[in-house]
LOTI-523019 format. One record per residue (C-alpha): x, z, y. Coordinates in Angstrom, 1 decimal, padded with zeros to 4 digits, always signed. Example, Ala and Ser with C-alpha at 12.3 -4.5 7.8 and 13.67 -1.06 7.14 Angstrom:
BEGIN
@X +012.3 | Z +007.8 | Y -004.5
@X +013.7 | Z +007.1 | Y -001.1
END
This chain:
BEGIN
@X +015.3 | Z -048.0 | Y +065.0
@X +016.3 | Z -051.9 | Y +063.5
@X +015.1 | Z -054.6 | Y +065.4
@X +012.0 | Z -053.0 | Y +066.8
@X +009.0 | Z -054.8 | Y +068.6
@X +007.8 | Z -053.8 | Y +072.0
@X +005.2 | Z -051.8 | Y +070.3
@X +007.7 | Z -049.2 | Y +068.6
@X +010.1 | Z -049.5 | Y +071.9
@X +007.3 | Z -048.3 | Y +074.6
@X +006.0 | Z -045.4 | Y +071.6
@X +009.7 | Z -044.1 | Y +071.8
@X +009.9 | Z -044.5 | Y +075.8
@X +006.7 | Z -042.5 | Y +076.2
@X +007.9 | Z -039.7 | Y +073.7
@X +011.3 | Z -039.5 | Y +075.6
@X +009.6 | Z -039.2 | Y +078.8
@X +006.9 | Z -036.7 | Y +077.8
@X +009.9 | Z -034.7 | Y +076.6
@X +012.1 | Z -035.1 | Y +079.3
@X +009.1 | Z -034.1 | Y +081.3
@X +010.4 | Z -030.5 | Y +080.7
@X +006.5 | Z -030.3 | Y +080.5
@X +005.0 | Z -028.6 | Y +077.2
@X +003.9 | Z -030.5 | Y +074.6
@X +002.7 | Z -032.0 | Y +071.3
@X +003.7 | Z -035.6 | Y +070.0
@X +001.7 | Z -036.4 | Y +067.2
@X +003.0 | Z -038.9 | Y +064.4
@X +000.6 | Z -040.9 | Y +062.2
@X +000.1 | Z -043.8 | Y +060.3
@X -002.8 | Z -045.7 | Y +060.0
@X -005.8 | Z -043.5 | Y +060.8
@X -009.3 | Z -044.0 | Y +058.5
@X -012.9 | Z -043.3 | Y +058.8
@X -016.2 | Z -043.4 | Y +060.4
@X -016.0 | Z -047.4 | Y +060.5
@X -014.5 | Z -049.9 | Y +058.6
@X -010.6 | Z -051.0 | Y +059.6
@X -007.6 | Z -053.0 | Y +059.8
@X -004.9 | Z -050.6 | Y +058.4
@X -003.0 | Z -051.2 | Y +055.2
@X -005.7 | Z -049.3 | Y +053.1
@X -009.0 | Z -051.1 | Y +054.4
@X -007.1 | Z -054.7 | Y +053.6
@X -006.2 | Z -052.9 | Y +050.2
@X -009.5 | Z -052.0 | Y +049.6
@X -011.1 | Z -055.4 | Y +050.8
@X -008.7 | Z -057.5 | Y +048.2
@X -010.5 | Z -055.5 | Y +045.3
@X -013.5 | Z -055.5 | Y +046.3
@X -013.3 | Z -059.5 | Y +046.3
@X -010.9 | Z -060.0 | Y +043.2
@X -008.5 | Z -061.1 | Y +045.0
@X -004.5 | Z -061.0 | Y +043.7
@X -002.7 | Z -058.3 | Y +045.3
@X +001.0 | Z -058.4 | Y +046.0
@X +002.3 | Z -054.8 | Y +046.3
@X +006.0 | Z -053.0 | Y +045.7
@X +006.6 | Z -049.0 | Y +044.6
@X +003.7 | Z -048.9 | Y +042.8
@X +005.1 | Z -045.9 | Y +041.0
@X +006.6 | Z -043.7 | Y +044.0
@X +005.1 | Z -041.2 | Y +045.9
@X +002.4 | Z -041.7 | Y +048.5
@X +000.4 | Z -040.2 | Y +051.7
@X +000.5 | Z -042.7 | Y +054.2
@X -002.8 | Z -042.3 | Y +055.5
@X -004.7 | Z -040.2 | Y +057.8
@X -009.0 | Z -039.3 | Y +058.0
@X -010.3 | Z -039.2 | Y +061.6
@X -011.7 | Z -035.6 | Y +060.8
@X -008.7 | Z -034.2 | Y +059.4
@X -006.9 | Z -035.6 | Y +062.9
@X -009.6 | Z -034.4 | Y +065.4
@X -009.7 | Z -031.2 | Y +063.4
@X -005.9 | Z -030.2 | Y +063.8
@X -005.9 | Z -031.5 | Y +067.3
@X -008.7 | Z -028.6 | Y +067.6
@X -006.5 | Z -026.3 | Y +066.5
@X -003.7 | Z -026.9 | Y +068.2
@X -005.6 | Z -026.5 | Y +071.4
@X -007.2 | Z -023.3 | Y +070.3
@X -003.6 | Z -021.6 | Y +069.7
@X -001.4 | Z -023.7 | Y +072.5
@X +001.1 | Z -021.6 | Y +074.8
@X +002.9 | Z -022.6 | Y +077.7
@X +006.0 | Z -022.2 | Y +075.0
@X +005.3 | Z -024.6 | Y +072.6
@X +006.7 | Z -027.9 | Y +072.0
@X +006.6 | Z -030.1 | Y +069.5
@X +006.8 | Z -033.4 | Y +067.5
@X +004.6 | Z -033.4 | Y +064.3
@X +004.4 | Z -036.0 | Y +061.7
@X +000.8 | Z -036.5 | Y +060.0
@X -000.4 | Z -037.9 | Y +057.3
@X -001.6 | Z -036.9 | Y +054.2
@X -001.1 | Z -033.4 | Y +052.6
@X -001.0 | Z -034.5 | Y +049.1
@X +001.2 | Z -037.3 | Y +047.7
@X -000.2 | Z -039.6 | Y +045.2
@X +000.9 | Z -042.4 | Y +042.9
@X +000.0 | Z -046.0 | Y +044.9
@X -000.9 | Z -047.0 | Y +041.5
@X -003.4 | Z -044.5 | Y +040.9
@X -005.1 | Z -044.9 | Y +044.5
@X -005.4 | Z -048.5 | Y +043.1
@X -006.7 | Z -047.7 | Y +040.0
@X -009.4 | Z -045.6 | Y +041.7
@X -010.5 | Z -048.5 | Y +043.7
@X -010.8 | Z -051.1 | Y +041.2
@X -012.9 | Z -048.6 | Y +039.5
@X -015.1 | Z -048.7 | Y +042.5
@X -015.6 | Z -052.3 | Y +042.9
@X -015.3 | Z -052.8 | Y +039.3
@X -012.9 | Z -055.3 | Y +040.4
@X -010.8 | Z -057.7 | Y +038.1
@X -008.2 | Z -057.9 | Y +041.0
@X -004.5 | Z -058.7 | Y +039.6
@X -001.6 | Z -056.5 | Y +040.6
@X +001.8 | Z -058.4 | Y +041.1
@X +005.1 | Z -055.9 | Y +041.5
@X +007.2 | Z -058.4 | Y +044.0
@X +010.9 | Z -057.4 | Y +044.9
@X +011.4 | Z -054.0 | Y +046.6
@X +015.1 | Z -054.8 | Y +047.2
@X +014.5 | Z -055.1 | Y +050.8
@X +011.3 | Z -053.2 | Y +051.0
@X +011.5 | Z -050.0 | Y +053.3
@X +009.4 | Z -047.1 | Y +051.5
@X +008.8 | Z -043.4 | Y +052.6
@X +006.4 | Z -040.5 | Y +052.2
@X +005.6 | Z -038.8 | Y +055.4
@X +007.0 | Z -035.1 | Y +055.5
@X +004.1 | Z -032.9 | Y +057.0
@X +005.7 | Z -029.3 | Y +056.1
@X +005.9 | Z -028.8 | Y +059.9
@X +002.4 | Z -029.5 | Y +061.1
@X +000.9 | Z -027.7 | Y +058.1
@X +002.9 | Z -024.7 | Y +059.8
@X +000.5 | Z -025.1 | Y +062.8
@X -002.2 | Z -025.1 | Y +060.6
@X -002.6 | Z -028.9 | Y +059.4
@X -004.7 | Z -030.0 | Y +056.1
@X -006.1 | Z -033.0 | Y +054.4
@X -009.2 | Z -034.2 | Y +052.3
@X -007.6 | Z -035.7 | Y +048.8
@X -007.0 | Z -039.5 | Y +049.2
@X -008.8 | Z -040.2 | Y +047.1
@X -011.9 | Z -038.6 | Y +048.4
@X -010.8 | Z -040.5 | Y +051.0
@X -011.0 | Z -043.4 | Y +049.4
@X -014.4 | Z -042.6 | Y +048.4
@X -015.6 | Z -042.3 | Y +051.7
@X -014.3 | Z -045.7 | Y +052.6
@X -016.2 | Z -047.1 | Y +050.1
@X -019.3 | Z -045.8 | Y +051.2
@X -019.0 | Z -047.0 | Y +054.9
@X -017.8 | Z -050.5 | Y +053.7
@X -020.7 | Z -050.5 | Y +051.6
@X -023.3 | Z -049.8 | Y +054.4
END
């Protein structure tokens, strides 16, 4: 971790004393969850700017993305890993989504949407940290996803009432 606020320091205390607990367990991983009601996450504030035609400044358009996780798909795999838990297992499992797609194309989608005349400005990625989540474990317990952009088009719906 570089420089990290009290938010990230106590999320890191509690792991290490849930696993130092010698206690079984499962530490789940996510970034900004979606669903059921309208947000703050990166994605709702996304979708808000093109739905008003507002400019949007955004970097690694082009690269890889699945930072986002649906309520249902969460409450689901918790299900499951209740259903199949031993005494033996232990675990830390990233979510997110299963499939990757271009941020470009998730914004495509939702000026589509809106039919939005929102303006995309690339800024300067040099000091931009970027990543795609790596869920190959979880899916091993059984983890999926909807499509994001489904997704998307659920979000749409409940912002739209």
């Amino acid at each position: 971790m570089v420089n990290p606020n009290t938010y990230a320091v106590t999320k890191y205390l509690a792991e290490k004393i849930i696993i130092e607990s010698g206690i079984p367990y499962f530490i789940l991983r996510m970034p900004g969850i979606v669903g059921r009601e309208w947000g703050k996450s990166f994605i709702y504030s996304l979708m808000d700017k093109i739905k008003n035609n507002s400019p949007i400044e955004l970097y690694y358009l082009d690269k890889d993305f699945n930072n986002i996780l649906d309520i249902d798909d969460l409450t689901e795999f918790i299900t499951v890993l209740c259903y199949n838990w031993t005494n033996n297992n232990s675990d830390i499992l990233l979510l997110g989504n299963t499939e990757y797609v271009k941020l470009t194309e998730i914004i495509s989608h939702i000026k589509e949407l809106y039919q939005s005349t929102s303006v995309i400005h690339v800024v300067d990625t040099e000091c931009k940290r970027y990543f795609t989540l790596d869920v190959t474990k979880a899916m091993r317990y059984g983890y999926h996803s909807k499509k994001i952009l489904s997704i998307i088009d659920d979000l749409y719906q409940i912002q739209k009432g």
